[in-house]
Each structure stands twice: as C-alpha cells, then as structure tokens.
N, C-alpha and C positions, 0 to 999 in steps of 0.2 A: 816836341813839347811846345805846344802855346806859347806866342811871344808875352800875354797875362801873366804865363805862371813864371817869370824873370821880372815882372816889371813889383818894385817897391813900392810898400803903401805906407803913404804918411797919412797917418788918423789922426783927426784930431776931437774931439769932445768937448762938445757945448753945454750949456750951463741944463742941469734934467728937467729944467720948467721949461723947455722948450720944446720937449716931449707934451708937457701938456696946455699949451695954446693950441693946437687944434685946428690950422688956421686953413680946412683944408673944404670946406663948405658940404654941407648936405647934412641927412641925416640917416633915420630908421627905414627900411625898406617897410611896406605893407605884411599883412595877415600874421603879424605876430602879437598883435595886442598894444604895438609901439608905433607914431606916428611914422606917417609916410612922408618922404621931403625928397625934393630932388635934392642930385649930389653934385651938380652944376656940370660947367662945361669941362672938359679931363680937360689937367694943366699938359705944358707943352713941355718935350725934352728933346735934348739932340739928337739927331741920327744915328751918328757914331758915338762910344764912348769905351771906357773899360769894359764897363760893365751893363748890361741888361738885365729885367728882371725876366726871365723866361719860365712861362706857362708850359707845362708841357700838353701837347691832347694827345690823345687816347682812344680807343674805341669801349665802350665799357660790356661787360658779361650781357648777354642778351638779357639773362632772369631782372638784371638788377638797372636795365636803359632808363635813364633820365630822361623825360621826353621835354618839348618847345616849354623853357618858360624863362622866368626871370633867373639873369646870374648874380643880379645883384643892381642896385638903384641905378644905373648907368647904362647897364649891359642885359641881352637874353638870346635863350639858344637852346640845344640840345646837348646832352652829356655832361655825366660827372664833372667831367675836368674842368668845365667852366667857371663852377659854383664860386662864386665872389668874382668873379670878373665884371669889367677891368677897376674895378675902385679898389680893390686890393691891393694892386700893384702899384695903381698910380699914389698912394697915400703913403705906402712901404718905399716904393722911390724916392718921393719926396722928400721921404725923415732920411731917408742916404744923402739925399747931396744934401740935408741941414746939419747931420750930426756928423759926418766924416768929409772925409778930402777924396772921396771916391767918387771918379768921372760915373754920373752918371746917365743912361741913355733913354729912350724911350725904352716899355717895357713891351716883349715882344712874345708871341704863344706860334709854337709850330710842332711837329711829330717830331719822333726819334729818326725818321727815316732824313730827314733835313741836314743839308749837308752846313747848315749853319751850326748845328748841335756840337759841332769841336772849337766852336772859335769864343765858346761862352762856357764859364766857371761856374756857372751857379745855374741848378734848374730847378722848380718848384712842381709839384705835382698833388693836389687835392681827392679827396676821396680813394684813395690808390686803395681799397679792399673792395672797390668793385671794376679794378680797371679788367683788360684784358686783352693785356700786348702778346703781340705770335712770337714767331722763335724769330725773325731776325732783328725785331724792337728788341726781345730779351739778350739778343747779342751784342747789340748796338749798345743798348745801356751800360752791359758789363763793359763794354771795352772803352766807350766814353769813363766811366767811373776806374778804372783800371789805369787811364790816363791820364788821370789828374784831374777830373770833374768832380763836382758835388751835387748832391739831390739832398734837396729839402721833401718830407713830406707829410701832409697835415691832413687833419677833418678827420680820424679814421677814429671808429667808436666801438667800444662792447658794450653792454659784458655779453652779448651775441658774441662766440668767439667767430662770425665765419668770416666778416673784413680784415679781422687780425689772421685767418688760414688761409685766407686768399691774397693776402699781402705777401707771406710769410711763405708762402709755396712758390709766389711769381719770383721773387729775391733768389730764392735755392735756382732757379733758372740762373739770373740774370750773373748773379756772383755765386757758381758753385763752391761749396766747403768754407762759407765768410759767416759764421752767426752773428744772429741779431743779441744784439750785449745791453745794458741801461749804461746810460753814463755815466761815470763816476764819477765825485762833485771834485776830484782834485785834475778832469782832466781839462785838457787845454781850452777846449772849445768853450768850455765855461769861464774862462778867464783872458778871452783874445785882446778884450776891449771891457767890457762890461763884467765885473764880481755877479756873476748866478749866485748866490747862497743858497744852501738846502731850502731854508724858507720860500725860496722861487721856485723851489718845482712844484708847482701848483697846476691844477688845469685851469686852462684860460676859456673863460663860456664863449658859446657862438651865442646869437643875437636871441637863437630861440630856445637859450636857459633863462631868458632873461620877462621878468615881468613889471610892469609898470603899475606901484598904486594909485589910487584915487588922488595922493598928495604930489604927485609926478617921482616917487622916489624908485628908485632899481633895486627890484630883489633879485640873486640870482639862485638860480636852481640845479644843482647840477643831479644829471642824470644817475637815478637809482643803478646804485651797482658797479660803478666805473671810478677806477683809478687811476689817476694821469701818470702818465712813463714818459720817460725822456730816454731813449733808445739811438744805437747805432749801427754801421758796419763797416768795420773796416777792411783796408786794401791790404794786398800782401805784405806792405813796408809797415801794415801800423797803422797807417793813417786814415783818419777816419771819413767816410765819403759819401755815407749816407747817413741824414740824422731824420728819426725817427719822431714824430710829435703822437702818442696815441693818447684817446682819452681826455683830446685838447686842440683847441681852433684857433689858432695863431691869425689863420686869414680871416675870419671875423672879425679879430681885435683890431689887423690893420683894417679893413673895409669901412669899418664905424669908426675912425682913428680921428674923426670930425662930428664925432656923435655927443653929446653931452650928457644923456641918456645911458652913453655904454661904460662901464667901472674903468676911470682913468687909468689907475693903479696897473691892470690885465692889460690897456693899449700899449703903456709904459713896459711893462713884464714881453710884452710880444712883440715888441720893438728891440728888446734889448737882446731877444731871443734870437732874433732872424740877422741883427746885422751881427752880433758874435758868428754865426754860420758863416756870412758873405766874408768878414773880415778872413777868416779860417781857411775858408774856401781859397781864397787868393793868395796866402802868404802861407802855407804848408803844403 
C-alpha cells in the first residue's frame, strides 16, 4: 500500500469568497462567441509533493481522433485527453493549496503504462467515451483502482448514448462484475469536506453552453436532452474509486476558474466537487 494511503490529512477551510476572487489571470479561449485573453504564464509548484494533479493520456477510438488544436488558452495538441489542458489543472491546484493543508505539486499527465501511476492517488481523465485503452491499460487501471487509487472522470455527453456505451463497456473491462451506481446524497464523498446538497447536483456548463449578450451578461445553455448524474464504482470493500461526472464539465469550471464571464456560483459547485474526491481519495 502507498506510503499516501497512511499519511493523515488535516484540512482546513477558508472563508467561500476565496473561491471567488479568481486571482488566477486570463480569460475566454476563442471561437465561442466569448473574448479571447491570454491565461498568462502557468504559476509554479514543487516537484515533490502528496499530491499531483495527474492527467491521464490515452489513445482515443480511431472514428472519434481529435486532431492538432487548442487544449485550452495556455496549451495545444492532439487527443481527447488533453482538452482543457494545462489551465485546468493549474487553477484546480491552486484552489488545493488555498483551500486545504494538502502538499501540493506540480500537475503532471502520463499513460497507464507509467510506472509513476502507483505512487499517486488521484487521476483525472476527460472525454473517457471516446478513449481507447488495450487490454493491458484496462488491467493496469483495474489494479491501480483495486489498490487504492481514484479516477476522476469528466466532459462525457448524451443524450447520444454512444460516449456513455463506450465508457460503460471499457469499465466491464477494466473492473469486471463492479456497476456503475448514482451517488447517493447521504454518501460520504458528498460530505468529506464540503455539504453537496441535492440542490448541487446540477450540471456544470463547459464554456460552449455559454453565450454572451450585447450587455456582456452570461446566458447559459445547456444542451437539449441531457441530464447531469453523479455516478460511481465501487471496489470490492465498498469503497468508492471511481466518480463518474456525466452530462457535466467540471474541467471547464476549473479552466475559466479566472474567467469573470463564466457563472461563479458552477467554478465554486466544481471546486467543491473535485476537492471532496481528492479529500476521499486520500483518507478512505
């Protein structure tokens, strides 16, 4: 077992206006209808630490290959798995070491096949309904998650059901005989650190539900047909090791977590979402 999964966390919680000062610079990326703004230089973090924000890459389905463009105001490249990089992580880091007592390090992206992938708690994965991991990624996963990891995973959209069959098939891989459950509002992940109330399970827009009037004010839009779930899977003890975001872009809310433009209220909702996971992740 990980020396992480022994080591005690003292959290501690700052005051919730500190969620919204913002103080993290940039703005809207292009071709959404919402200004373009650099998102400045990525702030600096230690080398070492507890904790990493880890990206996972991927190779994605041939049908469904992202080809060379932007990840995000900061970053560009090919493949799913990029999308919001690195402003995601660097804004998602930040609000870690503001709002808890959790060491945090630079945020880092590498394959399953990495033999770094056991010495970190927490891994994040985007788009996962068009990824398209082999059989020894899909072993690797399960036995990471078997061990005491956690996987976040976001972006993934209906009411197409095929990101949700393709999610859904690669998982019966990865943890056979473990279903995909919603969470229940009385379980723990919703209460690590931060009260989720029913009222929060909301979906949280990515940047391109969003439209800006003539008066600069934010409508958001969300996509015909689609209901936000907050989904799981648990390990053989119970415990829960994968949390499921469908129908909802959490990495958008942090990406634009410096955006003035994007509904504070969703950065704050998607902050409180992700570090309830980290907190989870490391203390269960």
């Amino acid at each position: 077992m990980p020396i992480w999964k022994k080591v005690a966390l003292l959290v501690v919680l700052l005051a919730a206006v500190g969620l919204a000062q913002r103080r993290f610079g940039g703005g809207f990326g292009g071709g959404r209808g919402i200004p373009d703004r650099d998102s400045g230089p990525r702030p600096e973090f230690p080398k070492q630490s507890e904790f990493h924000f880890i990206r996972l890459e991927y190779t994605d389905l041939p049908q469904f290959h992202r080809r060379f463009g932007f990840a995000s105001r900061s970053g560009q490249g090919d493949g799913w798995w990029r999308v919001d990089w690195p402003d995601a992580e660097d804004h998602f880091s930040s609000g870690v070491q503001r709002l808890t007592r959790v060491h945090t390090g630079e945020p880092l992206h590498f394959r399953l096949t990495d033999p770094q992938l056991f010495d970190n708690p927490w891994i994040y994965a985007t788009q996962t309904g068009w990824w398209d991991l082999n059989d020894r990624e899909a072993a690797l996963l399960g036995e990471y998650l078997q061990r005491g990891g956690f996987l976040v995973v976001d972006d993934m959209w209906g009411p197409d059901p095929t990101q949700w069959e393709i999610f859904e098939s690669t998982m019966a891989r990865v943890l056979p005989g473990h279903d995909i459950t919603d969470i229940a509002p009385g379980d723990a992940v919703m209460h690590v650190l931060y009260d989720i109330a029913e009222k929060d399970r909301t979906w949280i827009p990515g940047t391109r539900h969003i439209r800006l009037g003539a008066d600069g004010r934010a409508t958001v839009m969300q996509p015909p047909g689609t209901q936000p779930a907050w989904r799981a899977i648990h390990d053989d003890k119970n415990r829960m090791v994968v949390a499921v975001n469908y129908n909802t872009d959490i990495g958008d809310a942090w990406e634009y977590a410096d955006a003035p433009e994007y509904p504070e209220a969703m950065t704050t909702l998607a902050y409180r979402y992700g570090i309830n996971y980290l907190i989870y992740s490391m203390t269960h």
